[in-house]
VOSEZA-755734 format. One record per residue (C-alpha): residue number from 1; residue in three letters; chain; x, y, z. Coordinates in pm, 1 decimal. Layout:
! residues N
rec nr:NUM	rest:Ala	kette:A	X:X	Y:Y	Z:Z
...
//
This chain:
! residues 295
rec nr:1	rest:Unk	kette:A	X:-440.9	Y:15181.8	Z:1058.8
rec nr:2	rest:Unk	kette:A	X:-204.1	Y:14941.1	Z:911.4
rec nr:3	rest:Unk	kette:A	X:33.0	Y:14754.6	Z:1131.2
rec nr:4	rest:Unk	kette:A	X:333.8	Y:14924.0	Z:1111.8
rec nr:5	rest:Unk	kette:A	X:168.0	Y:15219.0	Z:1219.8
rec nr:6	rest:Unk	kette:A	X:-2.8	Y:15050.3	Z:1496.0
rec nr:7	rest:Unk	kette:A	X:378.8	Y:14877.3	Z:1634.7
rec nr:8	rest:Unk	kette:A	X:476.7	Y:15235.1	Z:1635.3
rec nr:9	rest:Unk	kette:A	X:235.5	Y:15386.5	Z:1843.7
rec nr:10	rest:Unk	kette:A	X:282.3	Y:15081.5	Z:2042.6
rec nr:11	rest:Unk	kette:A	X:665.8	Y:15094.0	Z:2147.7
rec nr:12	rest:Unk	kette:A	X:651.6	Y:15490.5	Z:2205.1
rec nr:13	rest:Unk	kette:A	X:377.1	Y:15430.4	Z:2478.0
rec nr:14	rest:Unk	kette:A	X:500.7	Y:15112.6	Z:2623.8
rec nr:15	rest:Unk	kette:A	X:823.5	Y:15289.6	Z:2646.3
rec nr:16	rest:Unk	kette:A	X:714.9	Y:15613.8	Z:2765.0
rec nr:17	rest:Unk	kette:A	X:521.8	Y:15402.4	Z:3055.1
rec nr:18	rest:Unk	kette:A	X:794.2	Y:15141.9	Z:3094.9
rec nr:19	rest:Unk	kette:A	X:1040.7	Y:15393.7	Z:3205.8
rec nr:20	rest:Unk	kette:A	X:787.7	Y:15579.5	Z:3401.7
rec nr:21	rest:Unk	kette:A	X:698.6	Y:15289.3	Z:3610.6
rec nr:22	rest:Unk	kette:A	X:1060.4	Y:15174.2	Z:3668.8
rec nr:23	rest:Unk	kette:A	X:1123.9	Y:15507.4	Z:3851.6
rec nr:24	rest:Unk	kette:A	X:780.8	Y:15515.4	Z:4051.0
rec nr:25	rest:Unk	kette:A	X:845.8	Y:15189.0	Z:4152.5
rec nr:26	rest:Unk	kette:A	X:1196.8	Y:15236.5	Z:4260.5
rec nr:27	rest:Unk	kette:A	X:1096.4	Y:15562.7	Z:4450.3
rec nr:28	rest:Unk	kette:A	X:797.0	Y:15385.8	Z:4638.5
rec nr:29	rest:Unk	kette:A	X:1021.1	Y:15123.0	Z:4736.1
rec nr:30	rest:Unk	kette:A	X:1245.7	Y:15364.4	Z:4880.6
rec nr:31	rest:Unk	kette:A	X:958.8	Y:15560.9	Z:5054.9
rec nr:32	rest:Unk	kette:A	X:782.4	Y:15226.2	Z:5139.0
rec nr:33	rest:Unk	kette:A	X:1151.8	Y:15115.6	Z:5315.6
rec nr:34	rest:Unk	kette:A	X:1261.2	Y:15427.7	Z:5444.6
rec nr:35	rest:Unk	kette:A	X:939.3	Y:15550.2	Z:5638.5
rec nr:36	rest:Unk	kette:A	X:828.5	Y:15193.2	Z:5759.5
rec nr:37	rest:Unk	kette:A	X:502.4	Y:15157.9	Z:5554.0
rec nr:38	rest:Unk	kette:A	X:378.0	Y:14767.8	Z:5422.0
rec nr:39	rest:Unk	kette:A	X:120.8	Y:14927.8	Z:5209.1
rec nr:40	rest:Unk	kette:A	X:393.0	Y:15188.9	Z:4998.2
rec nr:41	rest:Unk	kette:A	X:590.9	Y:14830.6	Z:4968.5
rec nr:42	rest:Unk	kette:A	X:326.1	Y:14665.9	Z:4824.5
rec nr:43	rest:Unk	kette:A	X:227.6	Y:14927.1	Z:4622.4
rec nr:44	rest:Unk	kette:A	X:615.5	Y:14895.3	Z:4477.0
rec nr:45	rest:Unk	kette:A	X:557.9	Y:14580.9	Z:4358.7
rec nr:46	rest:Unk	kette:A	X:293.5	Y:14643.5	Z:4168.2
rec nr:47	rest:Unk	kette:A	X:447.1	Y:14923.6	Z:3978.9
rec nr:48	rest:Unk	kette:A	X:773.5	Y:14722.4	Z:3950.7
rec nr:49	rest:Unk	kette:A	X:477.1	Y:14447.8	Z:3817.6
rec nr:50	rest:Unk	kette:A	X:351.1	Y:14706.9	Z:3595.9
rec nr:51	rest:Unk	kette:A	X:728.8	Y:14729.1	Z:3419.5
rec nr:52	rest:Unk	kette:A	X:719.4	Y:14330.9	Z:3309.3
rec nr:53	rest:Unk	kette:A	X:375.8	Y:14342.4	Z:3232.6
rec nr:54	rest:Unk	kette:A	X:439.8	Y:14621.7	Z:2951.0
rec nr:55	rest:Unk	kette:A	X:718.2	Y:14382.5	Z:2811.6
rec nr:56	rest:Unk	kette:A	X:475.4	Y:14173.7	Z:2798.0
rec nr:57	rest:Unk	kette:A	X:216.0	Y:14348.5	Z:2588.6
rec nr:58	rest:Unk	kette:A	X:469.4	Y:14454.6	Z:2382.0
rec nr:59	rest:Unk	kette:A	X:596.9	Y:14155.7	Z:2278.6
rec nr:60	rest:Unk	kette:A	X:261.3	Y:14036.2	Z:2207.4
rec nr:61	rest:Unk	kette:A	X:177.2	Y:14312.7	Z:2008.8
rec nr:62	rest:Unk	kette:A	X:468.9	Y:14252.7	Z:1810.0
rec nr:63	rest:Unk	kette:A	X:429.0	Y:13931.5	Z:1708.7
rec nr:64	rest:Unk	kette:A	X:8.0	Y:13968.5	Z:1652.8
rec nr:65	rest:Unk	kette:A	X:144.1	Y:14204.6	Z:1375.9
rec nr:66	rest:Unk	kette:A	X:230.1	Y:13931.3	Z:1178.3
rec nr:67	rest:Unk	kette:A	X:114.4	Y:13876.2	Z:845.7
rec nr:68	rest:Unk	kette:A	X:-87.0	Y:13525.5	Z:801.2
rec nr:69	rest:Unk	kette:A	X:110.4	Y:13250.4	Z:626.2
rec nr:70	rest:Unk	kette:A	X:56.6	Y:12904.7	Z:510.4
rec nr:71	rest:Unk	kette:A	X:44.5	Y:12712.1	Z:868.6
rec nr:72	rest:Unk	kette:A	X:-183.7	Y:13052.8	Z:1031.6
rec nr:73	rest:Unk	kette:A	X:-396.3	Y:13193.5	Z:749.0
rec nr:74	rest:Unk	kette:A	X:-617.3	Y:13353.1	Z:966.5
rec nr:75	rest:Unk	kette:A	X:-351.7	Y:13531.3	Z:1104.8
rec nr:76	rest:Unk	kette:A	X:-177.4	Y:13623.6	Z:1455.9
rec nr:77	rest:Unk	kette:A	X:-391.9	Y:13861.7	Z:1654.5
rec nr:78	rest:Unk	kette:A	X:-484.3	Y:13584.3	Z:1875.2
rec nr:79	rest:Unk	kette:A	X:-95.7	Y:13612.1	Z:2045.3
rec nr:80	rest:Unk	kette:A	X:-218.9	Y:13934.2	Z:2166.0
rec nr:81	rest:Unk	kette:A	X:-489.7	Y:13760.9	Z:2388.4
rec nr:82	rest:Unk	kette:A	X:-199.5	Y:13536.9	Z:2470.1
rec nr:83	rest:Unk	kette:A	X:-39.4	Y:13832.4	Z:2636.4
rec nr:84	rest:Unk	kette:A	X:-321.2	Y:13951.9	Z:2773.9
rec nr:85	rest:Unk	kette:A	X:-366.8	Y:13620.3	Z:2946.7
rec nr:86	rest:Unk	kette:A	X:16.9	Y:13616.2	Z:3058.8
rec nr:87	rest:Unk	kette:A	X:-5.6	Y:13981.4	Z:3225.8
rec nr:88	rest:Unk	kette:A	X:-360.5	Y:13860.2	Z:3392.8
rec nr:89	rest:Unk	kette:A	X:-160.0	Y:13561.2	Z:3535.0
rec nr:90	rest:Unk	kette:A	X:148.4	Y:13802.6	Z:3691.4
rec nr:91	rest:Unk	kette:A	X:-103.6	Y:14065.6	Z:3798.4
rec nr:92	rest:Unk	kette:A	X:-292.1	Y:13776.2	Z:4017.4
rec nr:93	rest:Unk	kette:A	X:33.3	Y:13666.3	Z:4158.2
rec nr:94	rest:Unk	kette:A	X:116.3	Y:13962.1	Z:4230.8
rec nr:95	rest:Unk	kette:A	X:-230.0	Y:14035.3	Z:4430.9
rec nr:96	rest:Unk	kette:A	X:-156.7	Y:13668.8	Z:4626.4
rec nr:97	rest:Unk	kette:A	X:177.9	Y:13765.8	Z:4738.3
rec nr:98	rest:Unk	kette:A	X:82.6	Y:14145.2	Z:4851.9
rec nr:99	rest:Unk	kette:A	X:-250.2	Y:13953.7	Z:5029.0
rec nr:100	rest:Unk	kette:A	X:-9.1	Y:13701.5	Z:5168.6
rec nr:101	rest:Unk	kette:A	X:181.7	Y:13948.9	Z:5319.9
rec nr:102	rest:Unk	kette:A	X:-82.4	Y:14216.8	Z:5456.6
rec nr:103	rest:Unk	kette:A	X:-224.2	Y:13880.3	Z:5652.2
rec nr:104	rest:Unk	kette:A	X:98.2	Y:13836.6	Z:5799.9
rec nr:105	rest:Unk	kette:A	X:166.1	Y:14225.3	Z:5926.6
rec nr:106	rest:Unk	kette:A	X:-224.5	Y:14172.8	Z:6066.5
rec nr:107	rest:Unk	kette:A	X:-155.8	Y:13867.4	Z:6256.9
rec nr:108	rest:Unk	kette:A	X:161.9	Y:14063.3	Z:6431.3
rec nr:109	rest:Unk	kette:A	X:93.6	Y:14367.9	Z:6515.8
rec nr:110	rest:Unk	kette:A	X:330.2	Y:14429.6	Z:6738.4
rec nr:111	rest:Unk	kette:A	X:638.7	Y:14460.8	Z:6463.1
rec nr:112	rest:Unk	kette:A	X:430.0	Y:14780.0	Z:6269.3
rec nr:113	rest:Unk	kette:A	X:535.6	Y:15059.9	Z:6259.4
rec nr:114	rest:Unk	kette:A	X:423.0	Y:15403.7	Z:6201.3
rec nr:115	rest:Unk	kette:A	X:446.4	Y:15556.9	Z:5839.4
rec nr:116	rest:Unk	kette:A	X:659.9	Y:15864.3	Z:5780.5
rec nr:117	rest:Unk	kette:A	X:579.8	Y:16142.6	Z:5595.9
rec nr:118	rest:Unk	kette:A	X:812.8	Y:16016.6	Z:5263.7
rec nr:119	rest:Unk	kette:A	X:514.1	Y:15742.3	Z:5244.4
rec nr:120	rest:Unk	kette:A	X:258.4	Y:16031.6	Z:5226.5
rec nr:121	rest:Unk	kette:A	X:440.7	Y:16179.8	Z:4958.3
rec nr:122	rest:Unk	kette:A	X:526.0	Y:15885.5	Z:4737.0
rec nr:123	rest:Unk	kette:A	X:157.2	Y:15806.6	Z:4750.3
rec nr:124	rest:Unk	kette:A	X:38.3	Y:16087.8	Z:4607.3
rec nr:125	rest:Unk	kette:A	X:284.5	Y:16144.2	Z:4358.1
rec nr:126	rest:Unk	kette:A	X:199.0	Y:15767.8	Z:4241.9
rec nr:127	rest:Unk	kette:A	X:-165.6	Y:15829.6	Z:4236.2
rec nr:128	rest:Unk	kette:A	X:-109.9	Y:16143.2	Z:3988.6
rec nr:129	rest:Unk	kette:A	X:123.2	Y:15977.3	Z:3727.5
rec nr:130	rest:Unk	kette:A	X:-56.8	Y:15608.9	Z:3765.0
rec nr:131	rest:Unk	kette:A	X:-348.3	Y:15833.0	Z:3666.0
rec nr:132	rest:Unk	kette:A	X:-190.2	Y:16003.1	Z:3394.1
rec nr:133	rest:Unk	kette:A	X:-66.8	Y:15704.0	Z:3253.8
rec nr:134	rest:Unk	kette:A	X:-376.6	Y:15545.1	Z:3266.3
rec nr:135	rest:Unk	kette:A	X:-521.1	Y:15809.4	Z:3036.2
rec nr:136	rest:Unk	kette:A	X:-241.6	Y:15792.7	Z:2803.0
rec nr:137	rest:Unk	kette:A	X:-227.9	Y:15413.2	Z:2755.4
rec nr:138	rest:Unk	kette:A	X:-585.0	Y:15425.9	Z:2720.1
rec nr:139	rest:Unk	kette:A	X:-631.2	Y:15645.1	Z:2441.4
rec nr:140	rest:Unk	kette:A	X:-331.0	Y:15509.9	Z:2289.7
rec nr:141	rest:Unk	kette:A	X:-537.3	Y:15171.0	Z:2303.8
rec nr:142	rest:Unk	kette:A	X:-867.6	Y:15294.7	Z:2167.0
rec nr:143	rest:Unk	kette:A	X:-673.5	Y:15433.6	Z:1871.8
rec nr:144	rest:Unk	kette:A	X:-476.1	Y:15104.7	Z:1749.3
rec nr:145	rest:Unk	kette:A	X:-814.6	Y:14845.7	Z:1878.4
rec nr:146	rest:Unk	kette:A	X:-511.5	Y:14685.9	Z:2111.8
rec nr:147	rest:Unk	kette:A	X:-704.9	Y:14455.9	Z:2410.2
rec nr:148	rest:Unk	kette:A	X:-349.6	Y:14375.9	Z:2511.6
rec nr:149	rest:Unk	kette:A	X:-266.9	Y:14755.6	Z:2544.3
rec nr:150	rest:Unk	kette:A	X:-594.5	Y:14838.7	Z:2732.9
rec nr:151	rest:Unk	kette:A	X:-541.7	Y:14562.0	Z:2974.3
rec nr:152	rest:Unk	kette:A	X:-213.3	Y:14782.2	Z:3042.2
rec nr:153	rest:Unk	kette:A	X:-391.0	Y:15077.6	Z:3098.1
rec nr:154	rest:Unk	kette:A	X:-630.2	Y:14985.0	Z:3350.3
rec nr:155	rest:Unk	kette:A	X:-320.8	Y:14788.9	Z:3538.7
rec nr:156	rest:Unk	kette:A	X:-180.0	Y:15207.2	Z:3561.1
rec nr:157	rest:Unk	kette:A	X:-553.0	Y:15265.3	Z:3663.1
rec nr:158	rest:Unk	kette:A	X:-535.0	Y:14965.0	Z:3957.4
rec nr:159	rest:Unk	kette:A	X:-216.6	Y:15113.3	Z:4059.7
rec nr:160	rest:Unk	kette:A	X:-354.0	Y:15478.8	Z:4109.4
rec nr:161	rest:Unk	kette:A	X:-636.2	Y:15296.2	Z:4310.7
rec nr:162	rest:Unk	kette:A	X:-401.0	Y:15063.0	Z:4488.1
rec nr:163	rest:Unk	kette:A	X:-172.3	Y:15440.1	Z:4577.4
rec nr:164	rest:Unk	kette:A	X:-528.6	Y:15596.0	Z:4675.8
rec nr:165	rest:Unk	kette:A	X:-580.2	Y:15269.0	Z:4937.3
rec nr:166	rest:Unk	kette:A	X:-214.8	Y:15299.4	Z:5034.2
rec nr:167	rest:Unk	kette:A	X:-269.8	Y:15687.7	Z:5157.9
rec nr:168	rest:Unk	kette:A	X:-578.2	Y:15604.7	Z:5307.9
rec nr:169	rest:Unk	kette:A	X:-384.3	Y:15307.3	Z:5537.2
rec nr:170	rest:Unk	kette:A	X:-89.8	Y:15505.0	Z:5606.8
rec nr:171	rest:Unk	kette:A	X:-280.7	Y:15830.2	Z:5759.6
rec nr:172	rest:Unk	kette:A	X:-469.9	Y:15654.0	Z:5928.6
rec nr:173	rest:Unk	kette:A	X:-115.9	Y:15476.7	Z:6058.9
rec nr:174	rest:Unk	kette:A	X:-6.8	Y:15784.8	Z:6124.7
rec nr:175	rest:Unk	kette:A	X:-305.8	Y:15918.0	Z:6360.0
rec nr:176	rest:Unk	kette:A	X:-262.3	Y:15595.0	Z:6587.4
rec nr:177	rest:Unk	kette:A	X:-365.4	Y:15274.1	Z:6387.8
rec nr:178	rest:Unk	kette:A	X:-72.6	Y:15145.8	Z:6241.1
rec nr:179	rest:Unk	kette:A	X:-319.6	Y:14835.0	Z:6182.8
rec nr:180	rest:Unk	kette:A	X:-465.1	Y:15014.0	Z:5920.0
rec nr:181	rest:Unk	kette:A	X:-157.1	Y:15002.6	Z:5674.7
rec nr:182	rest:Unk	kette:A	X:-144.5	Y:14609.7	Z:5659.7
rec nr:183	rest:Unk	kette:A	X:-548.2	Y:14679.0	Z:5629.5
rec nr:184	rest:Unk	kette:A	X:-468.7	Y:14916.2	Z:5317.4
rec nr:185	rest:Unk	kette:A	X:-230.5	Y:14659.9	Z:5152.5
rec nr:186	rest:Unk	kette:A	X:-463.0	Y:14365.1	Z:5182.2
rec nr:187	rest:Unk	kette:A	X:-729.1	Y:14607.4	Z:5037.7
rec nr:188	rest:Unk	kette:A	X:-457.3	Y:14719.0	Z:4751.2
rec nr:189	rest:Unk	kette:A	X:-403.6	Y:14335.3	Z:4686.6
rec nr:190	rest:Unk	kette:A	X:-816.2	Y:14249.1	Z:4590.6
rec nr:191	rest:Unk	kette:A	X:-803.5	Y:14560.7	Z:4374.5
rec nr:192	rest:Unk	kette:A	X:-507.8	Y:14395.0	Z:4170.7
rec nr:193	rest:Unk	kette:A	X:-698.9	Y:14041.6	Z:4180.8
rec nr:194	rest:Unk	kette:A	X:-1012.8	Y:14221.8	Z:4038.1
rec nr:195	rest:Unk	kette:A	X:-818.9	Y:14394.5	Z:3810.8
rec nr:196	rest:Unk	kette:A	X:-668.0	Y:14047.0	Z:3704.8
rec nr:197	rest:Unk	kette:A	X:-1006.6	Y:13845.8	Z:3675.9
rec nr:198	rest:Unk	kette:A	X:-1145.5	Y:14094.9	Z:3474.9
rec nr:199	rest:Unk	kette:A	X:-834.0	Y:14102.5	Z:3199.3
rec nr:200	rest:Unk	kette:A	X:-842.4	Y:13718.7	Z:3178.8
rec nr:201	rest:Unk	kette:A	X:-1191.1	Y:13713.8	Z:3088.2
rec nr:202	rest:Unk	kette:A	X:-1195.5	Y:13897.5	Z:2842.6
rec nr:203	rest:Unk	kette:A	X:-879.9	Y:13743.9	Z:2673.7
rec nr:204	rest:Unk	kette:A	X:-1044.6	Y:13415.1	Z:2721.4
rec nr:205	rest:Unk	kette:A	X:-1408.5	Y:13577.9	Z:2575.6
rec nr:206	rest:Unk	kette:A	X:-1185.4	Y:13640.1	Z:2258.8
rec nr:207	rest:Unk	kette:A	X:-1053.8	Y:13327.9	Z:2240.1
rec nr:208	rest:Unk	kette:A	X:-1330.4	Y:13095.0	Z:2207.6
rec nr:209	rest:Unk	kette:A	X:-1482.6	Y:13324.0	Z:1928.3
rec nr:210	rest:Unk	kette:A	X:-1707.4	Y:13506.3	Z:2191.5
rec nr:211	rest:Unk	kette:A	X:-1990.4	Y:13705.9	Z:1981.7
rec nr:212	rest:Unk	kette:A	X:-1979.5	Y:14094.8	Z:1987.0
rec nr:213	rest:Unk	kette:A	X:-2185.0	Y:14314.2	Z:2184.4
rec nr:214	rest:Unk	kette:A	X:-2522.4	Y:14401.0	Z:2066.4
rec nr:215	rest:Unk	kette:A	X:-2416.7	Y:14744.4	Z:1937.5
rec nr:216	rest:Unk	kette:A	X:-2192.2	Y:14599.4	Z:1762.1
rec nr:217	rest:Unk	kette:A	X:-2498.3	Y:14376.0	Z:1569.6
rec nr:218	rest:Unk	kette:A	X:-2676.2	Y:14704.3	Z:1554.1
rec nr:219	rest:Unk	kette:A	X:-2407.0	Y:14890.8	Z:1351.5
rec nr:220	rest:Unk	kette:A	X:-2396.5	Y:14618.7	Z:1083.2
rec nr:221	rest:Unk	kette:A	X:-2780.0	Y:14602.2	Z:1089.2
rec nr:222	rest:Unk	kette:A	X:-2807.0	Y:14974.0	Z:1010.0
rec nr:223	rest:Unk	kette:A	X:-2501.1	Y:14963.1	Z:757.5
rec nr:224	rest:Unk	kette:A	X:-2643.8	Y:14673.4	Z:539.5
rec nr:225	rest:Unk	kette:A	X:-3023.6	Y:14849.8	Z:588.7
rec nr:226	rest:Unk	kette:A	X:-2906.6	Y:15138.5	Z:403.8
rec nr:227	rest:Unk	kette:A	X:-2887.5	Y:14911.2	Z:62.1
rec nr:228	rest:Unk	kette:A	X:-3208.8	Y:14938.4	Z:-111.3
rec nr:229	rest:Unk	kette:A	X:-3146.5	Y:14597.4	Z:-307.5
rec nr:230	rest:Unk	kette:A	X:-3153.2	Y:14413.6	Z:12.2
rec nr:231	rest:Unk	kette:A	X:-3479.1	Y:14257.5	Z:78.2
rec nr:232	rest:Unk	kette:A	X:-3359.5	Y:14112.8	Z:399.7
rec nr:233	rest:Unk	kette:A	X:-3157.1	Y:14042.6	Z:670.2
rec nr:234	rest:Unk	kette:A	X:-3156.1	Y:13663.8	Z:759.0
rec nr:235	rest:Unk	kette:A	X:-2851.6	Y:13634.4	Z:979.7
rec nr:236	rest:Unk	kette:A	X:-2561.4	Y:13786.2	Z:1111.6
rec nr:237	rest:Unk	kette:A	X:-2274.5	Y:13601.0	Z:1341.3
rec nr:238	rest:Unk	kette:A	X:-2002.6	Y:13757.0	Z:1477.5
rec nr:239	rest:Unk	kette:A	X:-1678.5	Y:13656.9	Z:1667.0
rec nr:240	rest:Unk	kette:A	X:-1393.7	Y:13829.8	Z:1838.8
rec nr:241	rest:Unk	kette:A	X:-1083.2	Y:13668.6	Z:1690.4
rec nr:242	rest:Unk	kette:A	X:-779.3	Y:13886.9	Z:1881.7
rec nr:243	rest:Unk	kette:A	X:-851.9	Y:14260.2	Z:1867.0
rec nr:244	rest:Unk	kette:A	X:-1035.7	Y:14211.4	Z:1522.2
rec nr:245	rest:Unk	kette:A	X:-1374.9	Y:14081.8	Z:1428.6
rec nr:246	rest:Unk	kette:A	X:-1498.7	Y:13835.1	Z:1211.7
rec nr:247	rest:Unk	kette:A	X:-1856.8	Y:13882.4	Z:1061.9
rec nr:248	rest:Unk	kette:A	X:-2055.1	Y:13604.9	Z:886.3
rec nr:249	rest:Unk	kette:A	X:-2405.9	Y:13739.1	Z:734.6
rec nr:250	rest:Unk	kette:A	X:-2688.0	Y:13624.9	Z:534.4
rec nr:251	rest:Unk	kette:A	X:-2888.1	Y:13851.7	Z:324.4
rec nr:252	rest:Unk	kette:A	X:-3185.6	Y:13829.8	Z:80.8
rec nr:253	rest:Unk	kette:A	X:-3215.7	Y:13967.3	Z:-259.1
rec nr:254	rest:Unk	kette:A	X:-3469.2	Y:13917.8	Z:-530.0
rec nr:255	rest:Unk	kette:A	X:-3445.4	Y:13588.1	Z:-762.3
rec nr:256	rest:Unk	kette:A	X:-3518.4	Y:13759.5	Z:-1039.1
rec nr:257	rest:Unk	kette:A	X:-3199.7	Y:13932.9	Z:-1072.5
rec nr:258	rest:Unk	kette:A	X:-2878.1	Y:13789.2	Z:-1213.0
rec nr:259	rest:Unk	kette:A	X:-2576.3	Y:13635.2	Z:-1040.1
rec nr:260	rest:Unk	kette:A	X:-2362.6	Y:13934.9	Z:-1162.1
rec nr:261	rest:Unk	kette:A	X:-2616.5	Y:14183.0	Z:-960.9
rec nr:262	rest:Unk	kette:A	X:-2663.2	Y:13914.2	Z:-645.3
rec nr:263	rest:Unk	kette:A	X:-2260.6	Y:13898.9	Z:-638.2
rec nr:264	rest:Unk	kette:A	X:-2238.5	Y:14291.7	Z:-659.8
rec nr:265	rest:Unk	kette:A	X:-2472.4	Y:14362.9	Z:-364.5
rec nr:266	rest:Unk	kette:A	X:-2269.5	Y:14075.3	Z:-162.6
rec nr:267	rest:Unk	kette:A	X:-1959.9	Y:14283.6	Z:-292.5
rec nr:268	rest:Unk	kette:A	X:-2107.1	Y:14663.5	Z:-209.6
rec nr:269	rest:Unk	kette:A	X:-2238.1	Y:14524.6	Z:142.9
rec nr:270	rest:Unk	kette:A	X:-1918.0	Y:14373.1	Z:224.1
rec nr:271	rest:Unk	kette:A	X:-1699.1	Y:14695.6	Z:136.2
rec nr:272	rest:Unk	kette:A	X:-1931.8	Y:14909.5	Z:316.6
rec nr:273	rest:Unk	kette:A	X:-1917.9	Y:14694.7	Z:640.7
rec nr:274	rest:Unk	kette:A	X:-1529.8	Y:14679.9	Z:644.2
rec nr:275	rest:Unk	kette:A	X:-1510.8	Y:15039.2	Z:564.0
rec nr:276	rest:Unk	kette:A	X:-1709.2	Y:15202.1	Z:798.7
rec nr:277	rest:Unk	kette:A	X:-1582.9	Y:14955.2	Z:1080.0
rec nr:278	rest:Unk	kette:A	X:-1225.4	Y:14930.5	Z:1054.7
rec nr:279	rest:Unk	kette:A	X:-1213.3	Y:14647.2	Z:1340.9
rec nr:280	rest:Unk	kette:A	X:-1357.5	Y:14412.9	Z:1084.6
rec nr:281	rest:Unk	kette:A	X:-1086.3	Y:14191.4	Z:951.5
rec nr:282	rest:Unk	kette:A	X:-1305.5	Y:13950.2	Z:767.6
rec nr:283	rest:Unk	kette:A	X:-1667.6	Y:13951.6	Z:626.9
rec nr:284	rest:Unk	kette:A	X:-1843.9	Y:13678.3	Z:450.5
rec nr:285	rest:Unk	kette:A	X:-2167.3	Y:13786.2	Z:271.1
rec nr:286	rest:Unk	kette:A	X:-2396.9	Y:13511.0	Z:136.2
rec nr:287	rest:Unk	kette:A	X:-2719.1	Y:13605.8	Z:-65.4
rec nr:288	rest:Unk	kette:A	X:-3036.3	Y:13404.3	Z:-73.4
rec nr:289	rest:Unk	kette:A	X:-3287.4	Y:13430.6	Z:-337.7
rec nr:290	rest:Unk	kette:A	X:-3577.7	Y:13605.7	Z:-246.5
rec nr:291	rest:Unk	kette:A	X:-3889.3	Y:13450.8	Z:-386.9
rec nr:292	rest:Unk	kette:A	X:-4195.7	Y:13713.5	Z:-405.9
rec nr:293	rest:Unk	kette:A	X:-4501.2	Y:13558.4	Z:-347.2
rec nr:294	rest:Unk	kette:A	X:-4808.3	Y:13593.1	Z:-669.8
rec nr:295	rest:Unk	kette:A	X:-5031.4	Y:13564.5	Z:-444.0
//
């Protein structure tokens, strides 16, 4: 997919989402106000959260897209983990200040009080489209290899667990432990730090040129073991760089043949590889001589 495509798909789904969010969070916040319910509140915040945080990932979308130049010939994709690592950062502040306050509701009891049924409502309705969302942003994200994208999806899937938490708290408000909505909220707020942890580390795993997951090893291994002029595999290294990969492999071919035939198995390896994987952006092949032994 080339990258206008991808910047495409990109600002119809983070716009589709963006607006979505800015009305869920504005109607929660009503709900949350209206029928006396900390947990709906907090659960407003992190939708209206979930509205900077796709600003976020589009902007660094937009700017990964650029082509390389002289000072970054390598590229931009890694502005996308930047992103990634911004949103992380604003989803764990957001989790501090919803914990901060949950604590506080706990420790005085005696100011809650008991949900109406707008808070009921809202909650449900939030866990539906959060849900929805999720699925949308997600596929969206497995179809233009965005980690910056994903991360936003599974901040709609937090929220639809955060809404699920909320419910839980305020019915159980609402049968005679109003503790239990301060409860839900501080419960809403370590989803959205887990949810934050887990984002950062893996825009900090692509970074620092983290290697790929076995299968991904695997699916090279079996591409390269399909060329009958390859004696051997003698190493393969891989890095995340961004959203892309970067593959650096070793292979053995007889020494009897010429440098012409030794480049074009490099060059048929190396076509095959970034062809069948398009998440490849770059793929060194070097070929040893392979030395039968007369013995």
């Amino acid at each position: 997919m080339n990258n206008k495509n991808k910047e495409s798909i990109v600002i119809q789904v983070s716009t589709i989402t963006l607006l979505s969010n800015l009305l869920l969070s504005v109607f929660k916040m009503f709900a949350g106000l209206i029928g006396h319910s900390s947990a709906m509140i907090s659960d407003a915040v992190h939708s209206a959260s979930d509205v900077m945080s796709t600003i976020v990932v589009v902007i660094g979308i937009k700017f990964s897209q650029k082509k390389a130049d002289a000072c970054h010939p390598y590229g931009h994709e890694r502005l996308e983990c930047v992103a990634a690592l911004i949103l992380s950062i604003m989803l764990g502040l957001t989790g501090l200040g919803i914990a901060a306050s949950a604590v506080q509701s706990m420790l005085h009891p005696e100011s809650l009080l008991i949900p109406t049924t707008i808070t009921i409502v809202a909650a449900i309705v939030s866990i539906i489209v959060k849900e929805l969302m999720y699925w949308y942003t997600r596929n969206a994200a497995k179809i233009v290899h965005s980690g910056a994208m994903l991360a936003d999806a599974w901040h709609h899937r937090s929220d639809a667990l955060s809404s699920i938490g909320g419910l839980i708290g305020i019915i159980g408000a609402r049968m005679g432990l109003p503790i239990l909505d301060p409860i839900a909220g501080l419960i809403i707020s370590l989803i959205i730090l887990k949810v934050s942890y887990d984002i950062f580390k893996d825009a900090i795993d692509k970074m620092v040129d983290k290697s790929c997951d076995q299968s991904i090893i695997e699916k090279i291994t079996t591409i390269i073991n399909h060329h009958d002029d390859v004696v051997s595999i003698d190493d393969i290294k891989t890095r995340l760089f961004g959203d892309k990969i970067y593959i650096d492999i070793e292979i053995s071919a007889s020494s009897l043949i010429s440098l012409v035939e030794s480049h074009q198995i490099a060059h048929d390896v190396h076509d095959d590889i970034e062809k069948t994987m398009p998440e490849v952006k770059h793929c060194m092949i070097h070929v040893n001589p392979y030395f039968q032994s007369t013995n």
